[in-house]
C-alpha positions as CSV (number, residue, x, y, z in Angstrom):
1,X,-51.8,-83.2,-77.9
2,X,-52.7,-81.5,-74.7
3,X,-56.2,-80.1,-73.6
4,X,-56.1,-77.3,-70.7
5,X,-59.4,-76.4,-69.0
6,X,-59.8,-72.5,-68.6
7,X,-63.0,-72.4,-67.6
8,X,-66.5,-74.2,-67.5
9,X,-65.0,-76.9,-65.3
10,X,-67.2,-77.8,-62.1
11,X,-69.7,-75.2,-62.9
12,X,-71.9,-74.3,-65.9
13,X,-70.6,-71.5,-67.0
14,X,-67.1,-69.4,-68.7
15,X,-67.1,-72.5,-70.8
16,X,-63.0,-72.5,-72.6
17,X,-60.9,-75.2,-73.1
18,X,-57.4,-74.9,-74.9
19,X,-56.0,-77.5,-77.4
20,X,-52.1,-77.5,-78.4
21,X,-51.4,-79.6,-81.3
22,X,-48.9,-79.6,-83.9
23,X,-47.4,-76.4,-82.5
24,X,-50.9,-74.8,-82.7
25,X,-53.0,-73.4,-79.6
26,X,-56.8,-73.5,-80.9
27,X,-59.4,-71.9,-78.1
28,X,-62.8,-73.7,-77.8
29,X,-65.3,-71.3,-76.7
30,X,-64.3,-68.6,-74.8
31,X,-67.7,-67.8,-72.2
32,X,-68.6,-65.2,-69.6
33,X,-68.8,-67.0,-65.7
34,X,-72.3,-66.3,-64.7
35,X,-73.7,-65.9,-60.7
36,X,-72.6,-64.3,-57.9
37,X,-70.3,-66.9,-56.8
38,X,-68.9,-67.3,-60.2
39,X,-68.9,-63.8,-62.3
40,X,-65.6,-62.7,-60.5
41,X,-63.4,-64.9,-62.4
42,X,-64.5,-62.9,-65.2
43,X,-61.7,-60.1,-64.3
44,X,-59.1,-63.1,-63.5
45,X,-56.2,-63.3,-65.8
46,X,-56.0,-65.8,-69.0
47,X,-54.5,-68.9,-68.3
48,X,-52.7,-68.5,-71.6
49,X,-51.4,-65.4,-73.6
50,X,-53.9,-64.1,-76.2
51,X,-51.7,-62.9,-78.6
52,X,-50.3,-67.2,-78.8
53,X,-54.2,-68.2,-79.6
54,X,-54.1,-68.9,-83.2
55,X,-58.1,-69.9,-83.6
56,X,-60.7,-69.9,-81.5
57,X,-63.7,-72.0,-82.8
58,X,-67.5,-71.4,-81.0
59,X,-70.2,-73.9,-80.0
60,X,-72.8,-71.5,-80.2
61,X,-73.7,-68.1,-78.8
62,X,-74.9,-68.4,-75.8
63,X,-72.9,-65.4,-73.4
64,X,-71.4,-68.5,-71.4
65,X,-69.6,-69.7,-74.3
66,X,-68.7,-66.1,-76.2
67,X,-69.3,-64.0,-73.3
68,X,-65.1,-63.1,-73.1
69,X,-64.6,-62.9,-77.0
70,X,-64.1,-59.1,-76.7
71,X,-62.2,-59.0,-73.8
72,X,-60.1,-62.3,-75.6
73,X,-59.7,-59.6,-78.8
74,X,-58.7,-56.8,-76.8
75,X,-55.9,-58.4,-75.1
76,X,-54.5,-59.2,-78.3
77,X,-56.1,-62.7,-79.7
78,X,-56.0,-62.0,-83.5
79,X,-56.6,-65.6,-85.0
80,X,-59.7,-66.7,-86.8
81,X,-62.8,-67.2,-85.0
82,X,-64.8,-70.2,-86.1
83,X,-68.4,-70.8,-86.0
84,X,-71.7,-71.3,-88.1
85,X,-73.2,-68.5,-89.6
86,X,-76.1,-68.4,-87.5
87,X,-73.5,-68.5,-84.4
88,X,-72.1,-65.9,-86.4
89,X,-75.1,-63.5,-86.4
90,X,-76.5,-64.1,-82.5
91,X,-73.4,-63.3,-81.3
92,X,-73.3,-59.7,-82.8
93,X,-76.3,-59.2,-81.7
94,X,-75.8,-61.1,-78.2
95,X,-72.4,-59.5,-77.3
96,X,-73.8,-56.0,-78.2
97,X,-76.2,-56.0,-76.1
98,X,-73.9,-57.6,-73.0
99,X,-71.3,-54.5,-73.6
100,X,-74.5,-51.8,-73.6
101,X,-75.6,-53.9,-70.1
102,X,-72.0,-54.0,-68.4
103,X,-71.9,-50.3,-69.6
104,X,-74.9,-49.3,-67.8
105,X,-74.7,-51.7,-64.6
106,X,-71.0,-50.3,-64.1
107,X,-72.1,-46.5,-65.0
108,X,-74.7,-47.0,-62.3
109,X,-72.4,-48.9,-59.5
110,X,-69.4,-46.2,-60.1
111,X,-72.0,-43.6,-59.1
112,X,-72.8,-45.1,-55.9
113,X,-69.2,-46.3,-55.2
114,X,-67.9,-42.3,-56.0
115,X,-70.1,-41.5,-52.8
116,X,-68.9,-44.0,-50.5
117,X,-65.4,-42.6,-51.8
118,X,-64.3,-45.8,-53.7
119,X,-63.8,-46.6,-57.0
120,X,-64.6,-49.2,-59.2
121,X,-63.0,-51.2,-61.9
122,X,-64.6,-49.9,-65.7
123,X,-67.2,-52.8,-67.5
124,X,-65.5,-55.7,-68.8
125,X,-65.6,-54.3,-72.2
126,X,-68.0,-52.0,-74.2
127,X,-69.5,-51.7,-77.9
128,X,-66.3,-50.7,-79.2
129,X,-64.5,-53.6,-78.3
130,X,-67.5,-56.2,-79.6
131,X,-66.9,-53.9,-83.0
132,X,-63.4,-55.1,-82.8
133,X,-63.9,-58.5,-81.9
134,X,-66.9,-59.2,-84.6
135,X,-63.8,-58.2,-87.0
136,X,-62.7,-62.0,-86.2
137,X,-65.7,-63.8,-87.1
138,X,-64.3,-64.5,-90.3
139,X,-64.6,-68.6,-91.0
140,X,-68.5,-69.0,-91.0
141,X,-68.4,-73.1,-92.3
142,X,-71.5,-75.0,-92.7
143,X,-72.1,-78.4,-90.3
144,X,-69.7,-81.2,-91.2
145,X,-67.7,-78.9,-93.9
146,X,-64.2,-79.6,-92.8
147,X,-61.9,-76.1,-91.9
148,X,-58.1,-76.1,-92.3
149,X,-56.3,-74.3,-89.3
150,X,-52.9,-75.2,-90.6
151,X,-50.2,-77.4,-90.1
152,X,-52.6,-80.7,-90.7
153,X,-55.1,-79.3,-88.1
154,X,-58.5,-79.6,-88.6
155,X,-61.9,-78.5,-87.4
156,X,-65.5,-80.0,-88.5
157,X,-68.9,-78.8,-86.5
158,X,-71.8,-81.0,-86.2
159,X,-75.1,-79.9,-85.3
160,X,-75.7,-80.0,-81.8
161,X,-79.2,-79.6,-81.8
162,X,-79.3,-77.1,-78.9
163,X,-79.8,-73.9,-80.2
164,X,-80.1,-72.0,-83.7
165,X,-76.5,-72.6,-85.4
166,X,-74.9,-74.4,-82.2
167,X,-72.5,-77.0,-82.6
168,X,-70.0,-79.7,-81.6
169,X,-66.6,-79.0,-82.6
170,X,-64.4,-82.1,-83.9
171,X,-60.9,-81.4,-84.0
172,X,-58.4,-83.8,-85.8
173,X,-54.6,-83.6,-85.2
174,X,-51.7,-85.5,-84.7
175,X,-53.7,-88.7,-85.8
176,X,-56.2,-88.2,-82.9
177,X,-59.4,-86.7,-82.7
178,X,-60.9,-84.7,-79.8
179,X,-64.3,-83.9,-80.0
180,X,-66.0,-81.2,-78.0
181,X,-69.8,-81.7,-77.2
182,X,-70.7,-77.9,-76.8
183,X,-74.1,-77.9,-75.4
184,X,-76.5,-81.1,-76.3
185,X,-79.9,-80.5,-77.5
186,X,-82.8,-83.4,-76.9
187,X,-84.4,-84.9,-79.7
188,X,-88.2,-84.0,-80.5
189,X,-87.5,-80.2,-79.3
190,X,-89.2,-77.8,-81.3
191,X,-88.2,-75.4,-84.1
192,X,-84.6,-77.0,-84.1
193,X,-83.7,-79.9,-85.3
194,X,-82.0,-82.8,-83.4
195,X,-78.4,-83.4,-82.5
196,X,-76.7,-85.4,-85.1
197,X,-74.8,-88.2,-84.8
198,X,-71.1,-88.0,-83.8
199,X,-67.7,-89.3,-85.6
200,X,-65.9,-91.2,-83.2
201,X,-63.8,-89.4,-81.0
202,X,-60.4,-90.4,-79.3
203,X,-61.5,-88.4,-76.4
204,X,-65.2,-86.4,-76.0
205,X,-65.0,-83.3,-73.2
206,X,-69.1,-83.8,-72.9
207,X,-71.5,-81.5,-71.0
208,X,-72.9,-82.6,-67.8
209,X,-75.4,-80.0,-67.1
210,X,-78.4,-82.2,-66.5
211,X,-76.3,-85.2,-66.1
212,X,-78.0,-87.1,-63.1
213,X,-81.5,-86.2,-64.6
214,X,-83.9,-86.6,-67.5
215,X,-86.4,-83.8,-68.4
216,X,-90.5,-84.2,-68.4
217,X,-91.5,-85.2,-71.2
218,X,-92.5,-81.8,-74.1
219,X,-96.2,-82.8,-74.1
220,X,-96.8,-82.9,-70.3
221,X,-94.0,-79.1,-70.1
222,X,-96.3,-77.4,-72.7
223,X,-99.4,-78.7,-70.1
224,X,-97.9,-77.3,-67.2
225,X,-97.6,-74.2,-69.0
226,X,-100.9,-73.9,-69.8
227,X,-101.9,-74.9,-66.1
228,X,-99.9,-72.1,-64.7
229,X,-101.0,-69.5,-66.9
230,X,-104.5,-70.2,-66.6
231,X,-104.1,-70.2,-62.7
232,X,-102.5,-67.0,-62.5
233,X,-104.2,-65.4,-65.2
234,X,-107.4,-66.5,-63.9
235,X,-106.5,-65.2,-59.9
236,X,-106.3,-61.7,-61.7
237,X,-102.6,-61.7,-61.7
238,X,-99.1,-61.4,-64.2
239,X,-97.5,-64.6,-65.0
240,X,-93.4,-63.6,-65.3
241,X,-91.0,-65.6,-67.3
242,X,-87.8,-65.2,-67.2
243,X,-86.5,-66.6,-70.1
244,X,-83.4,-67.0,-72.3
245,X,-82.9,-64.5,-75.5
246,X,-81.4,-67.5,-77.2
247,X,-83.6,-70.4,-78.3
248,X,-85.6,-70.9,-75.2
249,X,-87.7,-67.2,-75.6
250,X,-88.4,-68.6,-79.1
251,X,-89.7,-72.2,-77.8
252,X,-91.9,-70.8,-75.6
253,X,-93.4,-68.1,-77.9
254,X,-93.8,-71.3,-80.6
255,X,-95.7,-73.3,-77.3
256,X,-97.8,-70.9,-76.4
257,X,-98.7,-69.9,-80.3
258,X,-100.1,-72.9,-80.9
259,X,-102.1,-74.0,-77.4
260,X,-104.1,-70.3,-78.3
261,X,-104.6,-71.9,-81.7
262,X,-106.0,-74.8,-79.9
263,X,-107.5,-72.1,-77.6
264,X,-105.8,-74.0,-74.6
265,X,-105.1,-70.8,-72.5
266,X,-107.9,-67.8,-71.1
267,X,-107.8,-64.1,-72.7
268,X,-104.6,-62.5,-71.8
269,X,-101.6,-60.4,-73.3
270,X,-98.2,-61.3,-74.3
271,X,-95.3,-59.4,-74.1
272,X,-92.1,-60.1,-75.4
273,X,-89.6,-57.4,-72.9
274,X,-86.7,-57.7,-74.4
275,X,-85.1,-56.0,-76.9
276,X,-82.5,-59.1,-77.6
277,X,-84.7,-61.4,-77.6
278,X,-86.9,-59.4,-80.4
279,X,-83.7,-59.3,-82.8
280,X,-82.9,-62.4,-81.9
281,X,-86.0,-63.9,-83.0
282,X,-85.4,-61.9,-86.0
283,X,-82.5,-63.8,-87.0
284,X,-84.5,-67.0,-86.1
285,X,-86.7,-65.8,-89.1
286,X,-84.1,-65.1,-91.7
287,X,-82.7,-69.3,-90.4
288,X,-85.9,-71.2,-91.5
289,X,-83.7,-73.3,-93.2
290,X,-81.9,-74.6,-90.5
291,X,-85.3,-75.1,-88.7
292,X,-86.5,-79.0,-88.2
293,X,-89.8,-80.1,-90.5
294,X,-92.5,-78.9,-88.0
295,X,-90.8,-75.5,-87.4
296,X,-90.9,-74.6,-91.5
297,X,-93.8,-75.6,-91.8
298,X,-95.7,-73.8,-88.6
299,X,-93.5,-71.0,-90.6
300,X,-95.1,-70.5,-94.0
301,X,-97.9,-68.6,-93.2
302,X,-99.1,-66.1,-91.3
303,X,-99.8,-66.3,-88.1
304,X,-97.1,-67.9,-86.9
305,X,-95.4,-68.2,-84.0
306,X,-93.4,-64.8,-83.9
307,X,-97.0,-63.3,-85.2
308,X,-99.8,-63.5,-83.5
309,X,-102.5,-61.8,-82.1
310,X,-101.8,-62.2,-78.7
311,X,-98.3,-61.0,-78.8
312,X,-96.5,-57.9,-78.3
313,X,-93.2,-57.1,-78.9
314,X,-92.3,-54.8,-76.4
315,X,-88.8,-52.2,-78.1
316,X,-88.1,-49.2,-75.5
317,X,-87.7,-48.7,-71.5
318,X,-90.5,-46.4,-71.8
319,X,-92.7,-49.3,-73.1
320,X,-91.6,-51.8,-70.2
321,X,-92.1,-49.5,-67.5
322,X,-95.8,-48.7,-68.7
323,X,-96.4,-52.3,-68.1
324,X,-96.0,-52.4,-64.4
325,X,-99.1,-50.1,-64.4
326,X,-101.9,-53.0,-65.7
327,X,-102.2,-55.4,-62.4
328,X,-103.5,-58.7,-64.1
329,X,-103.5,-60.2,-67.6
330,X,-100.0,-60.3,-68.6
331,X,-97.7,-62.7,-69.4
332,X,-94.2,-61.1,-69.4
333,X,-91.2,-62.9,-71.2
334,X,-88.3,-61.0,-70.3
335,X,-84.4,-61.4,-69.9
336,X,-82.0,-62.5,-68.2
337,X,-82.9,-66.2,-68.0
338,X,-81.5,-66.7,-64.2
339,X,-82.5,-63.2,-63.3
340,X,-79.4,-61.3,-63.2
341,X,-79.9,-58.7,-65.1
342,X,-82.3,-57.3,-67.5
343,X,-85.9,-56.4,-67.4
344,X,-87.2,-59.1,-66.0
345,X,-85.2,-57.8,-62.5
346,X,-88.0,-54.7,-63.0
347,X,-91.1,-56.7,-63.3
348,X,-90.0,-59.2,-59.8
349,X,-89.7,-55.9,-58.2
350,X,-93.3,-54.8,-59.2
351,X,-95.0,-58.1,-59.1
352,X,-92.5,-61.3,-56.4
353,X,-94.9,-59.5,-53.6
354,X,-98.0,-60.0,-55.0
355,X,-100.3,-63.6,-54.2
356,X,-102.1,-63.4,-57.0
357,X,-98.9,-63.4,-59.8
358,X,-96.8,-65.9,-60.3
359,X,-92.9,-66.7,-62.1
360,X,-92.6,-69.4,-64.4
361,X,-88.7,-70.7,-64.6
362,X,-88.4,-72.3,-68.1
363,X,-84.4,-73.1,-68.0
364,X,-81.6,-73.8,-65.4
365,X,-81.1,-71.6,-62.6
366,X,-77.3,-71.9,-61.7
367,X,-75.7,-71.6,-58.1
368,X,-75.8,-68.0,-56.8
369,X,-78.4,-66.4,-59.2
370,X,-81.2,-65.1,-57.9
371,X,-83.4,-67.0,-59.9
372,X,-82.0,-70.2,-58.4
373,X,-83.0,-68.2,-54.6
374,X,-85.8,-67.8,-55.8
375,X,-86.7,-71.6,-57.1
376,X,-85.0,-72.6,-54.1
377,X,-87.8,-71.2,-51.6
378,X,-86.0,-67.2,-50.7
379,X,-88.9,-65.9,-48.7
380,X,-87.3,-62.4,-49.8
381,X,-84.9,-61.0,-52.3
382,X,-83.2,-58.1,-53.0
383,X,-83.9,-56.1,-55.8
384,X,-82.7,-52.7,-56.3
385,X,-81.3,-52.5,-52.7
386,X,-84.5,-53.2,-51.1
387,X,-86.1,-56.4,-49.7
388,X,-89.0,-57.8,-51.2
389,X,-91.1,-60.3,-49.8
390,X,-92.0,-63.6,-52.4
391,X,-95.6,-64.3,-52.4
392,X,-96.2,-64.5,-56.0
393,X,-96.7,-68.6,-57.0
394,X,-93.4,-70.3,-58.6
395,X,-93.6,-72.8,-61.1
396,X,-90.8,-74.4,-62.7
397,X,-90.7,-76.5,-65.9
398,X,-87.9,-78.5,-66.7
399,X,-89.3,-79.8,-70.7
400,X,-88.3,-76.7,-72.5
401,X,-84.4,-77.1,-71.1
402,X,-82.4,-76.5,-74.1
403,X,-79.9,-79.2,-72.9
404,X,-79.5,-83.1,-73.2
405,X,-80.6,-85.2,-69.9
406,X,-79.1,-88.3,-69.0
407,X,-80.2,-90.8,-71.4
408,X,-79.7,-88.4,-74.0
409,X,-76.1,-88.0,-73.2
410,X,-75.1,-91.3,-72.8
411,X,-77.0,-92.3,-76.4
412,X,-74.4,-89.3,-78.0
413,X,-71.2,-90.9,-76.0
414,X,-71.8,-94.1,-77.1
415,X,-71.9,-93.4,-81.0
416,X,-68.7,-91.6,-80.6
417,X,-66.9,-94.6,-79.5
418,X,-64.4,-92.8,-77.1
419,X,-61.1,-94.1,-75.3
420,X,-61.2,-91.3,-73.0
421,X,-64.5,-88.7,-71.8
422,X,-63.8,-85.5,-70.1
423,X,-67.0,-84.3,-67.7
424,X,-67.3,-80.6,-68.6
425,X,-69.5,-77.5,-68.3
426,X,-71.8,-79.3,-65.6
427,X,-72.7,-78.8,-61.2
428,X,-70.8,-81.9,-59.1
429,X,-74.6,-83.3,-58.7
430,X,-75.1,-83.8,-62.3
431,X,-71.1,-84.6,-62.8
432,X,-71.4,-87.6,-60.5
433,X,-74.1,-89.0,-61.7
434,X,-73.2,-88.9,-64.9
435,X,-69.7,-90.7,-64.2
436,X,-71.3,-93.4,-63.0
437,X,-73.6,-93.8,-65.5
438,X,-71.0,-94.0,-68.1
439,X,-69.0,-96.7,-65.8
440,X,-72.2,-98.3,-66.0
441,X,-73.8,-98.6,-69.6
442,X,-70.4,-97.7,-71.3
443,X,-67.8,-99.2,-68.7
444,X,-65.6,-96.1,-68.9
445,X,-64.2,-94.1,-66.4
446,X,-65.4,-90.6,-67.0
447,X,-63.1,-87.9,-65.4
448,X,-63.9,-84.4,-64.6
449,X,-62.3,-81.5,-65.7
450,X,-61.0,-79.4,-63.1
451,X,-60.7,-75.5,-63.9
452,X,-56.8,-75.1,-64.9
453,X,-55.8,-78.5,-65.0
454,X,-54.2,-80.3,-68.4
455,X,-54.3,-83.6,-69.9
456,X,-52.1,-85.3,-72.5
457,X,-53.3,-88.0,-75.5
């Protein structure tokens, strides 16, 4: 058995790794590299040849782990794609909109390029191409339900307790067993529930995104929350989030429902600006099954956190623009997460100047994104080819992080038992201290993968 690592390998995104056993090649994710310093590799060959992928199997459907699916399809994978039905769902809706996005964004840089007398190369891939690759999604298993691949292969997915439908992906061959963390959820998070416990594993490839770290505590991430949106909203100003379509949108809406149930936050208005993140909260809704105690139960009646008073689901352009007219009493959710792209791009351009507003970062900003320049003190950005001052107050708030810290982590490795762990999908910071973590509590070595690099088992 031999593992290759394609992609999420010193960074924290284009998360792929390939597994050949028992004459099969069997993809695991297959995600879009994220930030300026990163998103060119997203136009660099496959390490492999499409057409000799016989499954690929998902962790979830986040764009850093599905983000290339189409691209994977339209080179000429034509295997089975694995994945929960949830997984299954988001990522139609998810790589949809990506393809409309790339569309646009390269429709818009061609024009400007054609001027200057260049050309450009097209988007990555468009609608027609998701249409194609959703044709794949045709194994939708249930956690811990065993699939056949052939030729004695086999794949089971636990519940990885990181977002609606994610997963960790066991695969059994050859008499070994590799298992594949995806991403790691923390216990206690709301709406989902926590990751389960592992099998034991021969060798684990196991995130490292937060690896050297542990979040704040949920009770004291939901306070600072409050805290910021009081202070902003009270200084007369728009409090931006930028915020994650997938899971993290969903937390926040489910925080903030019930402090104005408790009536912890002032009079204000919020607007969900983001037409993925509406339909994905809609799938949310048709999951409450796979919801934890505490999320079907805050979902049995109305209001509920997808319905309440104080929020507006904002659909067209039209809609989004008119809300750069009211100066104060907002609190805009909008995509992308790490600022680059979406909405939320419009709203930093209309309120980073301004003393009185203020950006809330609920989720990791990656190297080379503006919303990492911007957590990192930028005293001005670029937005839409023009420079723009930061004034506006930044708050960051680690609690909501969809991903496992430390301790978490290393209580998941050391249920799984392994001979071997693999450091994946992670920053060298959080890598390193990780490793020695695991040589400390677990007294193994911990390796880390390096983008194109193979082991054998």
């Amino acid at each position: 058995m031999r593992i290759t690592f394609c992609g999420g390998a010193g960074t924290v995104t284009g998360s792929c790794h390939l597994v050949e056993a028992a004459g099969l090649r069997i993809l695991l994710d297959c995600g879009l590299f994220q930030g300026r310093e990163e998103e060119g590799h997203n136009r660099d060959a496959f390490p492999f040849d499409p057409h000799e992928i016989d499954a690929l199997v998902l962790s979830h459907a986040h764009l850093d782990h599905i983000g290339l699916v189409p691209r994977l399809v339209r080179e000429g994978f034509h295997g089975e794609i694995v994945s929960t039905p949830a997984t299954a769902e988001i990522a139609k809706v998810v790589l949809t909109d990506a393809a409309h996005l790339q569309v646009e964004e390269s429709a818009y840089h061609a024009r400007k390029a054609r001027r200057r007398g260049e050309e450009l190369a097209p988007p990555l891939y468009d609608v027609g191409d998701v249409l194609d690759a959703l044709e794949f999604f045709r194994v939708r298993v249930a956690y811990d339900v065993p699939v056949r691949l052939g030729r004695g292969v086999e794949a089971v997915l636990h519940d990885a307790g990181h977002v609606l439908g994610s997963a960790s992906v066991e695969v059994r061959a050859e008499g070994k067993t590799v298992l594949y963390s995806g991403d790691l959820g923390s216990p206690g998070r709301p709406i989902v529930r926590d990751p389960s416990d592992p099998p034991r594993a021969d060798v684990v490839l196991v995130e490292s995104t937060y690896g050297n770290r542990e979040h704040r505590s949920l009770d004291s991430t939901v306070a600072e929350l409050a805290d910021a949106l009081r202070a902003v909203i009270g200084d007369g100003g728009n409090l931006l989030v930028p915020s994650f379509a997938l899971e993290r949108t969903q937390e926040v809406l489910y925080e903030l429902f019930f402090l104005w149930k408790r009536r912890g936050i002032p009079a204000c208005r919020i607007y969900l600006d983001s037409p993925l993140a509406i339909a994905t909260t809609r799938v949310f809704s048709r999951h409450v099954e796979e919801f934890d105690d505490e999320g079907r139960e805050a979902f049995s009646r109305e209001p509920n956190p997808f319905s309440f008073p104080l929020l507006h689901y904002v659909e067209t352009a039209e809609d989004s623009k008119r809300l750069n007219a009211i100066p104060s009493g907002n609190v805009l959710i909008a995509g992308s997460g790490m600022c680059t792209g979406g909405r939320i791009l419009h709203h930093l351009r209309h309120n980073l100047w301004r003393e009185a507003s203020g950006v809330l970062f609920v989720g990791f900003q990656a190297q080379g994104t503006l919303g990492r320049a911007i957590v990192d003190g930028a005293r001005r950005v670029n937005l839409f080819g023009e420079e723009v001052a930061v004034h506006a107050r930044v708050f960051t708030v680690s609690g909501f992080s969809a991903h496992a810290g430390q301790s978490t982590l290393l209580g998941w490795l050391s249920k799984a038992t392994p001979g071997r762990v693999v450091l994946v999908h992670g920053e060298p910071e959080g890598q390193e201290g990780l490793a020695a973590a695991i040589q400390e509590t677990l007294g193994i070595r911990a390796e880390v993968a390096q983008r194109g690099a193979t082991i054998e088992l």
